[in-house]
C-alpha positions in Angstrom: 38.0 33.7 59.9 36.5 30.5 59.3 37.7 27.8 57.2 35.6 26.1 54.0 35.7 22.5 54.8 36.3 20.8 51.6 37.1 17.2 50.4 40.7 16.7 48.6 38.8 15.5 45.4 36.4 18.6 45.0 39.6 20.5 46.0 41.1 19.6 43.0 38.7 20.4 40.9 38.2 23.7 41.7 41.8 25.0 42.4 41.9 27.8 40.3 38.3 29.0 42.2 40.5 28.2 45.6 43.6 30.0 44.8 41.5 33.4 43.4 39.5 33.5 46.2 40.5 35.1 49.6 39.1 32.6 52.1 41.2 29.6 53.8 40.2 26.1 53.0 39.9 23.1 55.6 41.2 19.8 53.0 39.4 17.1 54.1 39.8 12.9 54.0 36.9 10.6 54.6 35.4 13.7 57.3 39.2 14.7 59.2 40.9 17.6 58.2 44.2 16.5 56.9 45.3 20.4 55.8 44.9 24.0 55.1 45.0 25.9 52.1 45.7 29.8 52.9 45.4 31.7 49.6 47.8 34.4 48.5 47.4 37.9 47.2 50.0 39.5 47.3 51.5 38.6 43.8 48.7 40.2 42.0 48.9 43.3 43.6 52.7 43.1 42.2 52.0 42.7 38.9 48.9 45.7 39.5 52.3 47.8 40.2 55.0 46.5 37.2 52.0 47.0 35.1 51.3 50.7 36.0 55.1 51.1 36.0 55.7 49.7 32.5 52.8 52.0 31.5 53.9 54.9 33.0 57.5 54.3 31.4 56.1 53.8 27.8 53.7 57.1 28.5 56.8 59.0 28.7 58.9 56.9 25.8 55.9 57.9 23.6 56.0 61.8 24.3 59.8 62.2 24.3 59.1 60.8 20.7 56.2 63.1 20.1 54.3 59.6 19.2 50.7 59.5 18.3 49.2 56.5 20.5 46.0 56.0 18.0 48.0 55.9 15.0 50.4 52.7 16.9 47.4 51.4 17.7 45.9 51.2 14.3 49.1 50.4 13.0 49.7 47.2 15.2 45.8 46.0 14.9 46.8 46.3 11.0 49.2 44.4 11.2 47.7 41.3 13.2 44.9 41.7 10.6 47.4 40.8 8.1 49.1 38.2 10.1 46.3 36.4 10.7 44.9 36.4 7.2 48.6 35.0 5.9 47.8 32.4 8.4 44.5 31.3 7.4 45.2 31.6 4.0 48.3 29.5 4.5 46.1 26.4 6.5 43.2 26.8 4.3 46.0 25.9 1.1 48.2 22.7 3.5 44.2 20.8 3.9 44.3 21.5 0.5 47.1 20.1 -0.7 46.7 17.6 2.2 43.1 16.4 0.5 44.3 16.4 -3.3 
């Protein structure tokens, strides 16, 4: 597999591009390669797992309580609704107070 030659500058720039993607990279100074960088993947294929694990867990939490997932969901989204109006309503009244 072939190396992308790229400068340390342009490197930095586009880490987070470098470190999703799945091809080594040839750091470069002035022209000489000065480095490699060999990406990883094997951390988000571990969290892939713990994530279909936790879900599988709380699956079975929820029917062993006979749990209706909808009416959690509509509870929680509810809720956040609330939050975040409490919120607003709460900034919208400190620039108030802040202007008068």
């Amino acid at each position: 597999m072939e190396a992308t030659k790229v400068g340390i500058r342009e490197f930095r720039a586009g880490m987070a591009e470098f470190i999703a993607a799945s091809t080594p990279v040839a750091l470069t100074r002035h022209g000489q390669t000065v480095g490699y960088f060999i990406p990883t993947q094997g951390q988000a294929e571990a969290d892939v797992a713990a994530l279909k694990k936790a879900s599988h867990t709380l699956d079975k939490l929820l029917a062993a309580r006979n749990t209706d997932v909808e009416s959690v969901v509509e509870s929680v989204v509810a809720e956040f609704k609330t939050a975040r109006k409490q919120k607003a309503t709460a900034k919208s009244k400190d620039a108030k107070a802040f202007i008068a």
